[in-house]
C-alpha positions in Angstrom: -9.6 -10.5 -6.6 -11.6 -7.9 -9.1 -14.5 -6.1 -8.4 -16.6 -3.4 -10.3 -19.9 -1.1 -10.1 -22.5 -0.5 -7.2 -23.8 2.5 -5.7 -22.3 4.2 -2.7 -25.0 4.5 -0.3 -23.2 3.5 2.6 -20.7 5.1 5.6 -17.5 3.5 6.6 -17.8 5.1 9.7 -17.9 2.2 11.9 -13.9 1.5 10.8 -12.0 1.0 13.8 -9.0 3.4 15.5 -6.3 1.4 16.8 -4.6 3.9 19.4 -1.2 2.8 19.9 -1.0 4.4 23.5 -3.7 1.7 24.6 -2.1 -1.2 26.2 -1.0 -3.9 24.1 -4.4 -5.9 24.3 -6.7 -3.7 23.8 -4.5 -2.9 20.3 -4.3 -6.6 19.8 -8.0 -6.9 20.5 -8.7 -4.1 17.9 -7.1 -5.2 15.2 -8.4 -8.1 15.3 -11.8 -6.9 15.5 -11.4 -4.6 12.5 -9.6 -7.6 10.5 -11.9 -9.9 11.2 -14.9 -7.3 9.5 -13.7 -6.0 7.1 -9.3 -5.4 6.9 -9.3 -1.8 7.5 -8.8 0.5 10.6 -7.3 4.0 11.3 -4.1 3.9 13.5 -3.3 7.2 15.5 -1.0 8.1 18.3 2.2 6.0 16.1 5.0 8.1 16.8 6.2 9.1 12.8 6.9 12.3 13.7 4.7 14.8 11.8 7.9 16.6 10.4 8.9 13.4 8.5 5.5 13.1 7.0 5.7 16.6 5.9 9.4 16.3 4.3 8.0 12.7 2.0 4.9 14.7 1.0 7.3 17.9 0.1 9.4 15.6 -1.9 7.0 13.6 -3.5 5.1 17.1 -4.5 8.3 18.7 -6.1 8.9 15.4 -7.7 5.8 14.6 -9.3 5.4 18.2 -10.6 8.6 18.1 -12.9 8.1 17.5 -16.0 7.3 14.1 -17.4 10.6 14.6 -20.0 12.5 14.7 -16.7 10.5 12.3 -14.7 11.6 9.8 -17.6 15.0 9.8 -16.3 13.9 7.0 -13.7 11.6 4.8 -15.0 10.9 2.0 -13.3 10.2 -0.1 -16.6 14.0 0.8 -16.8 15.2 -0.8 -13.1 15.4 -4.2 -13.0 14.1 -3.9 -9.5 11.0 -1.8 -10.6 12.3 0.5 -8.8 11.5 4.1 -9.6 8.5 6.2 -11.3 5.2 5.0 -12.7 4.1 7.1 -15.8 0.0 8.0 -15.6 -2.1 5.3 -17.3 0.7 2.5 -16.4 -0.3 0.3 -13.8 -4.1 -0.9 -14.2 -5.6 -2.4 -10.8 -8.6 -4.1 -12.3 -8.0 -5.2 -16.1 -11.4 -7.2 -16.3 -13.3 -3.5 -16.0 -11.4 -0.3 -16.8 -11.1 1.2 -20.2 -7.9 2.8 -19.7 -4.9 2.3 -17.1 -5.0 4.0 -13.4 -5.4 7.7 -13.7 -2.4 8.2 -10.8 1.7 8.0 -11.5 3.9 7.1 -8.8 7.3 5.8 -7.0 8.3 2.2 -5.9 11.2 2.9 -3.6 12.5 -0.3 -1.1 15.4 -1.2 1.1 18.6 -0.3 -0.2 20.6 -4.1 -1.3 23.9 -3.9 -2.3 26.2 -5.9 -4.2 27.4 -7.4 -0.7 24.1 -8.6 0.5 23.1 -12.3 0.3 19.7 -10.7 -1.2 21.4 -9.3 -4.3 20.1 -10.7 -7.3 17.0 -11.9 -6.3 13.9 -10.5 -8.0 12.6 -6.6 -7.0 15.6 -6.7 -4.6 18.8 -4.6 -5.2 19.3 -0.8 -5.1 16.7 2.4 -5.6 16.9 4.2 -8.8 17.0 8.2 -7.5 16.4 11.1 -9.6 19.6 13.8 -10.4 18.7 16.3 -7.3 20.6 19.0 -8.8 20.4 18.3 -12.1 16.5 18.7 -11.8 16.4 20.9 -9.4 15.2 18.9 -6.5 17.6 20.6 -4.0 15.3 22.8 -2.1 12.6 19.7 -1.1 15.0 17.1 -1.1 14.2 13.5 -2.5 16.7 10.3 -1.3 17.0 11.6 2.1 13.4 12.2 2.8 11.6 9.6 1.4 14.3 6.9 2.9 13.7 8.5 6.5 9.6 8.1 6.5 10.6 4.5 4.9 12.7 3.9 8.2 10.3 5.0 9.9 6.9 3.2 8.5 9.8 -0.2 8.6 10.2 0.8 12.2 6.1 1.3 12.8 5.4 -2.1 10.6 7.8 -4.1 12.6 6.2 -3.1 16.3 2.8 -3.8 15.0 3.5 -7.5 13.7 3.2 -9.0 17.8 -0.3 -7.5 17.6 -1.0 -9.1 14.8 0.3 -13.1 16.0 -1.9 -11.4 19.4 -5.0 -11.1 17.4 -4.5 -14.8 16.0 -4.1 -16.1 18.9 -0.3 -17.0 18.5 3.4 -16.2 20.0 3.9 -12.1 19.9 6.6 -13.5 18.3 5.6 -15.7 15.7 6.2 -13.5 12.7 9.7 -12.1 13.5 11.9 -14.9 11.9 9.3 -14.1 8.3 10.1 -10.5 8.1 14.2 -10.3 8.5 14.3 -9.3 5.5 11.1 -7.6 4.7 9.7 -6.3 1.1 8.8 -2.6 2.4 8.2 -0.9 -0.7 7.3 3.2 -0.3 4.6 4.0 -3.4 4.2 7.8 -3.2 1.4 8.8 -5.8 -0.3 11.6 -7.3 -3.9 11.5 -8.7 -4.3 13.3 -11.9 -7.2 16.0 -12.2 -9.3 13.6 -14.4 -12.4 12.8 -13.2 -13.1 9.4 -12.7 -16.4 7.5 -14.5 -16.4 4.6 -12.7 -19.2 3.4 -15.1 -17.0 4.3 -18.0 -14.5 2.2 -16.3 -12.0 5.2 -15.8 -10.8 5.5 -12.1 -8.1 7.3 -10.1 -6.9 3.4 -8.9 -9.3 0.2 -10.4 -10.8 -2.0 -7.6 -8.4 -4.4 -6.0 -7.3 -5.7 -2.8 -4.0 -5.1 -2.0 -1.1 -7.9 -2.6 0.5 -8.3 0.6 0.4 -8.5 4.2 -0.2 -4.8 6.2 -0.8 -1.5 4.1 -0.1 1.8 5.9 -1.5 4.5 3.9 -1.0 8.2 4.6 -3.5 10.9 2.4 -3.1 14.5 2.0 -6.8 14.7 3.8 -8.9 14.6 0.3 -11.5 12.4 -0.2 -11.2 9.4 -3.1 -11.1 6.1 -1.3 -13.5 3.9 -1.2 -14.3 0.0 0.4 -16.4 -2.0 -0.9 -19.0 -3.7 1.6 -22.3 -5.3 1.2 -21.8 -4.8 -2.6 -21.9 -1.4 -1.8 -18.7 1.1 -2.1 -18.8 3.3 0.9 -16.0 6.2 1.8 -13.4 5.9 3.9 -12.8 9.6 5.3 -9.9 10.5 6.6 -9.7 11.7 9.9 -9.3 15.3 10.8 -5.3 16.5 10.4 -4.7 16.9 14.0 -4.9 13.2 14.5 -2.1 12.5 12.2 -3.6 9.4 11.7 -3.2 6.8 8.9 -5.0 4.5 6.9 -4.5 0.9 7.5 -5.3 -2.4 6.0 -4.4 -5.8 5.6 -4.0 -7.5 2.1 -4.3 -10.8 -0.1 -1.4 -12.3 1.4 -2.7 -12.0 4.9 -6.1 -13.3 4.0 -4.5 -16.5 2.1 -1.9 -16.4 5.7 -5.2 -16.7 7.9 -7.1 -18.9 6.0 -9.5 -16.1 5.3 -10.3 -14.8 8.9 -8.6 -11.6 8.6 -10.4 -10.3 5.4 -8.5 -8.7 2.8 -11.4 -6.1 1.0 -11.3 -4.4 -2.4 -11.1 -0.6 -2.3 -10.6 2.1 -5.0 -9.8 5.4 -5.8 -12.4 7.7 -7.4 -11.5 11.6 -8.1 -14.9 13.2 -7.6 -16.3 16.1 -10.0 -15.5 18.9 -7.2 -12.0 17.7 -7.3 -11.3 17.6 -10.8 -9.9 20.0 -13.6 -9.1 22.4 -10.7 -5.3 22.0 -9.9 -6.6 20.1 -6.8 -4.5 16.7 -7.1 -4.5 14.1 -4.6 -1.6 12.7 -3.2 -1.0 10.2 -1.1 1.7 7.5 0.0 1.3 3.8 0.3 3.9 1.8 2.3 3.6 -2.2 1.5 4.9 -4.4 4.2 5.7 -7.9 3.0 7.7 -10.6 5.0 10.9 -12.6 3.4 11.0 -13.5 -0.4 11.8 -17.3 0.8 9.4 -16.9 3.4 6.7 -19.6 2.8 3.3 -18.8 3.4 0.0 -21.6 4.6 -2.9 -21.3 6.3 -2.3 -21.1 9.8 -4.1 -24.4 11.8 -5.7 -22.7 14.1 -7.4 -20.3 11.2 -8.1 -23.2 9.4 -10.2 -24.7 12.3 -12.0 -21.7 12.9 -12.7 -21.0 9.0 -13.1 -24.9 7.3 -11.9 -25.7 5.0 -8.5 -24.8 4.2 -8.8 -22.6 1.4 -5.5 -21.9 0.0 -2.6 -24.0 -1.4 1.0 -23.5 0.0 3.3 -20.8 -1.6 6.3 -18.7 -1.1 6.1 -14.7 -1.0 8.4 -14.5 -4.4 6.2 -16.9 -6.3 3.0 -15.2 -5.3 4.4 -11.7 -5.6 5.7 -12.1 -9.0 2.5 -13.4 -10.2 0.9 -10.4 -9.1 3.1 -8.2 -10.7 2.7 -9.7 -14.1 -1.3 -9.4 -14.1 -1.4 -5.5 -13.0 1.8 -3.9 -14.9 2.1 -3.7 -18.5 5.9 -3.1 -18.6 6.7 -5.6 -16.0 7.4 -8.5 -18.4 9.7 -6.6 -20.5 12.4 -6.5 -17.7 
């Protein structure tokens, strides 16, 4: 799914806050109202500590500031797994439109698979690829041990929100838990360069896409940039103030295709605004991607497809459609 241009002219301000103290319909009922719209909602009151968020964003800050001679070191066009860091300009969201790759870098980091596991050796699963701590001088901030705590965390989160989800469709709470024994929960943490984005130009912080898979949590450092895109229109999605230590959900392609198209997976972007750039003010934020089983195969549900005719979407598994995606977005992917 690509999308490009329009004028921003509208609010996302009716986007929905799923409070996770509410009772477990009203949640249910939530989500389903904001999936069913437009696939994005706010979720506060989740229990990630705030101390955890603050120790991923430390690390991912010292990280991303080394420099790129050392950030090299762990390539993830180097990991079989495409596992570790994303050089500026190398991932490019919407290849139909931009001039130039993704003006962000980043840092795929999954479940740990070892040599013992029954996973090893299937594709994008094995072990992390981790920067030297010492050797460049990461010791302070940390980097493993942080980032793989919010990532137990955000699996833990992701997990206890999946009965809502089979709620909000109508099916068994726990219809989903034999699909995601073995999730894909890939950690992206990313930092925005200080270019300013021509959208016109086709230059962006992140192109316009929808997201690949089934549930995106997204946490931001509180700086504006992304953006939905409604009514042909791309409209803001603000964060909400700090003290709600909320994050920034939505659901993606694979959810869409899952539900025959009643939860709506929408395109969004990332646009670094002219009082943002060239002044040291970077964003950063941190994507976690929660994706069931690599065998798990994925149809339109019946009931979706009766209450959204036809059925719009041919059987696949995860692995087939996530390696497809991939390929289209990543220009090193193929050489691994």
């Amino acid at each position: 799914r690509r999308t490009s241009g329009g004028a921003m002219t509208e609010s996302s301000d009716d986007i929905p806050i799923v409070d996770l103290s509410s009772d477990p319909a009203s949640v249910a009922s939530v989500i389903r109202d904001a999936c069913v719209r437009h696939g994005f909602f706010y979720l506060t009151n989740h229990g990630v500590p705030r101390s955890l968020i603050d120790g991923m964003h430390d690390a991912s800050r010292a990280f991303f500031a080394l420099p790129e001679s050392a950030k090299r070191t762990v390539l993830a066009s180097n990991d079989a797994n495409n596992r570790g860091w994303t050089p500026l300009g190398e991932e490019t969201l919407d290849p139909a439109t931009q001039t130039r790759g993704d003006t962000k870098e980043g840092y795929y980091i999954g479940r740990e698979i070892g040599p013992s596991s029954d996973e090893y050796g299937k594709p994008l699963r094995g072990p992390n690829q981790w920067p030297d701590e010492a050797k460049l001088g990461l010791t302070e901030s940390g980097f493993r041990e942080p980032m793989m705590r919010y990532h137990a965390a955000l699996t833990k989160l992701c997990d206890s929100l999946m009965p809502s989800f089979a709620e909000a469709l109508g099916l068994h709470k726990d219809f989903f838990e034999d699909k995601f024994k073995f999730p894909t929960a890939t950690l992206r943490p990313l930092r925005y360069s200080e270019h300013k984005s021509a959208p016109e130009e086709g230059v962006l912080g992140a192109g316009a896409h929808s997201d690949y898979g089934v549930l995106t949590v997204l946490w931001t450092d509180g700086r504006n940039g992304l953006e939905i895109r409604r009514n042909e229109l791309w409209c803001p999605v603000k964060p909400l103030p700090d003290e709600k230590n909320a994050f920034i959900c939505n659901v993606g392609d694979l959810c869409e295709r899952w539900t025959n198209g009643v939860f709506k997976s929408t395109v969004h972007r990332v646009v670094t605004r002219a009082d943002l750039a060239g002044r040291g003010n970077r964003r950063h934020s941190c994507a976690f991607f929660w994706e069931p089983d690599f065998d798990t195969r994925v149809e339109p549900l019946p009931a979706c497809v009766a209450e959204n005719p036809p059925r719009r979407y041919e059987p696949t598994t995860y692995g087939e459609y996530i390696l497809a995606k991939y390929r289209a977005t990543h220009a090193d992917f193929e050489k691994r």
